[in-house]
C-alpha positions, 0 to 999 in steps of 0.5 A, spaced: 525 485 519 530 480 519 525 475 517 523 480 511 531 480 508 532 473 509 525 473 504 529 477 500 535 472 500 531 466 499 528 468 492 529 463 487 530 469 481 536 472 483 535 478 479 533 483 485 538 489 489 535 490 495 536 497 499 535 498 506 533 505 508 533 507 516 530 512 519 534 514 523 531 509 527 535 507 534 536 501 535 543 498 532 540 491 531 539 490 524 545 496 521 548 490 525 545 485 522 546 487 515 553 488 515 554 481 517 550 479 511 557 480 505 552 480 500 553 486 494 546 485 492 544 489 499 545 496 501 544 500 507 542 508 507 542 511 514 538 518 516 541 522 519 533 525 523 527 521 522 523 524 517 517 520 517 514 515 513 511 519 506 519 523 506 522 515 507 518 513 500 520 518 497 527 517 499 525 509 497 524 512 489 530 517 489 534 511 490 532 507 485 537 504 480 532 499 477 527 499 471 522 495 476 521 498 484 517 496 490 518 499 497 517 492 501 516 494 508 518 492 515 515 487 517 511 483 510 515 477 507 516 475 499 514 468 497 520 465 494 518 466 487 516 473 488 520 475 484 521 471 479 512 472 479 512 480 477 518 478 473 514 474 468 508 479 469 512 484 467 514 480 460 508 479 459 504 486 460 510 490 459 504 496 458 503 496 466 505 501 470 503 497 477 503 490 478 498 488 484 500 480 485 496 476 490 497 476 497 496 472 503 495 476 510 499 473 516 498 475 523 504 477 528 507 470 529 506 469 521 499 465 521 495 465 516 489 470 517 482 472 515 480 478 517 474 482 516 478 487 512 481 482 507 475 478 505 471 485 503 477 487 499 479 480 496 473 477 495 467 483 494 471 490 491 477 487 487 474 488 481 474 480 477 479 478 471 474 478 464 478 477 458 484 482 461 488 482 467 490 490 465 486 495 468 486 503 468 482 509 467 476 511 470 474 503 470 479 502 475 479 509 479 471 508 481 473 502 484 479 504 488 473 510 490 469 505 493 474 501 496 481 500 496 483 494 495 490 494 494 496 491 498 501 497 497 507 494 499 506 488 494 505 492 489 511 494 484 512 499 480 516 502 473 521 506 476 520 512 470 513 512 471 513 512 479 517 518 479 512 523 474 508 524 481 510 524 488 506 522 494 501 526 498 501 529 504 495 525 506 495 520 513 496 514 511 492 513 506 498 517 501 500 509 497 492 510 495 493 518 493 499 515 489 496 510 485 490 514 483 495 520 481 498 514 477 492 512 473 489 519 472 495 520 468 493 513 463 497 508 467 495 501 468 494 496 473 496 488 472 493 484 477 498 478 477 493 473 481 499 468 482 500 468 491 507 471 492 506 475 498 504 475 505 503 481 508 503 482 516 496 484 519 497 486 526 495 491 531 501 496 532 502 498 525 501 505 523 495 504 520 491 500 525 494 505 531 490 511 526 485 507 526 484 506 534 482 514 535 479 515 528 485 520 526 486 516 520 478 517 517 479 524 517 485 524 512 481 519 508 476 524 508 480 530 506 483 525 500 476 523 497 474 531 497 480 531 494 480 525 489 472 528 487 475 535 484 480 530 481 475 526 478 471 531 476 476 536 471 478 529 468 471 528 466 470 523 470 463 523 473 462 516 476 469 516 479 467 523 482 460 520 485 464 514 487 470 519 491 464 523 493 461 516 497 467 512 500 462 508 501 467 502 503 470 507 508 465 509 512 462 503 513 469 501 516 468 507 520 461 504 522 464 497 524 469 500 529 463 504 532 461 499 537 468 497 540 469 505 541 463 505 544 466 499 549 472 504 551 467 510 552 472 514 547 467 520 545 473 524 541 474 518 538 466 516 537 465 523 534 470 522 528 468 515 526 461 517 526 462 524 521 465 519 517 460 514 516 455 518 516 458 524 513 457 533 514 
């Protein structure tokens, strides 16, 4: 996490606040760190319990006193011309609600990286600029269906636009149901193809965690059911069909059917397995 704040500090744009928001969590180590820093732009929050990470985003746009947010992670770092990237966009596509800037993925040692997951949602189901980089409406909401190759914590977002919905009590998947909230209700999207952000990919994430008994599928499939009735009172026939199919989900739980088959995980197998192949 250090590393991430001093991404922050080493922005060539100064035109940036950064709040820290500790969920309770027990080691001192960077509330320490942070009060060394002395710099005005940095503010530091401490929760008296942990409440867990979909009430800390929550308390992430509560605590918003700007007219552009983002909700950083822990661990992921800011190029040096992130900020000053989104701020042109923003300029330039005042109209967009969410700004998707380009990504590098890093490991744990901060290495570039290419896995199977990145080149699926960078290179097959991000949906190519034609004439607009803007997207929103059901164009946009079937592609997420299909795959969600959104990278949440590079995303910003307008602050007042953010606030018309909150985060849903889905596993993991949360950032996702979120944005689609945001779409159905006529927002936008900017995809900024500018590479500004490098997010951290390793195994002891949340999400990968989940991804290692299965949990996370079963959330994801309680969302889809949920985005197909969604799509369905908009009108949104494809949008509905594509939730309905998550096609690019199961087929996630379908690659991770054989390294569950090594750790002879049979709970685990059987959740990969209804979701991959359905009820």
């Amino acid at each position: 996490m250090r590393l991430t704040v001093e991404s922050v500090l080493r922005q060539s744009s100064s035109d940036w606040l950064l709040t820290v928001i500790d969920d309770a969590y027990q080691d001192p180590t960077i509330r320490n760190y942070l009060a060394t820093l002395g710099d005005p732009r940095v503010r530091y929050i401490r929760k008296e319990h942990n409440e867990g990470i979909t009430e800390n985003f929550r308390s992430c746009v509560a605590e918003a006193t700007q007219d552009l947010m983002m909700i950083l992670g822990a661990d992921d770092l800011l190029m040096p011309d992130y900020v000053q990237t989104v701020m042109d966009a923003h300029r330039r596509y005042p109209q967009a609600s969410i700004i998707q800037p380009g990504v590098q993925v890093i490991d744990e040692d901060g290495h570039p990286v290419s896995t199977l997951v990145d080149v699926v949602k960078q290179k097959l189901i991000r949906p190519r600029i034609k004439t607009s980089p803007l997207f929103g409406g059901e164009e946009l909401a079937i592609s997420l269906m299909q795959g969600d190759w959104l990278y949440w914590p590079s995303l910003v977002f307008r602050t007042e636009r953010i606030r018309g919905v909150d985060f849903r009590n889905f596993a993991v998947i949360q950032d996702l149901a979120l944005v689609v909230d945001m779409i159905c209700r006529g927002d936008q999207l900017l995809v900024e193809p500018t590479v500004c952000f490098s997010y951290r990919r390793h195994s002891a994430s949340a999400s990968a965690l989940k991804l290692v008994d299965g949990s996370r599928f079963e959330g994801e499939r309680e969302y889809y059911d949920s985005a197909a009735v969604q799509a369905k009172a908009l009108g949104w026939r494809k949008a509905q069909r594509a939730a309905k199919l998550h096609i690019t989900s199961r087929l996630h739980a379908l690659v991770l059917v054989p390294s569950t088959l090594a750790r002879a995980d049979r709970s685990a197998l059987a959740v990969l397995l209804r979701h991959a192949l359905g009820r």
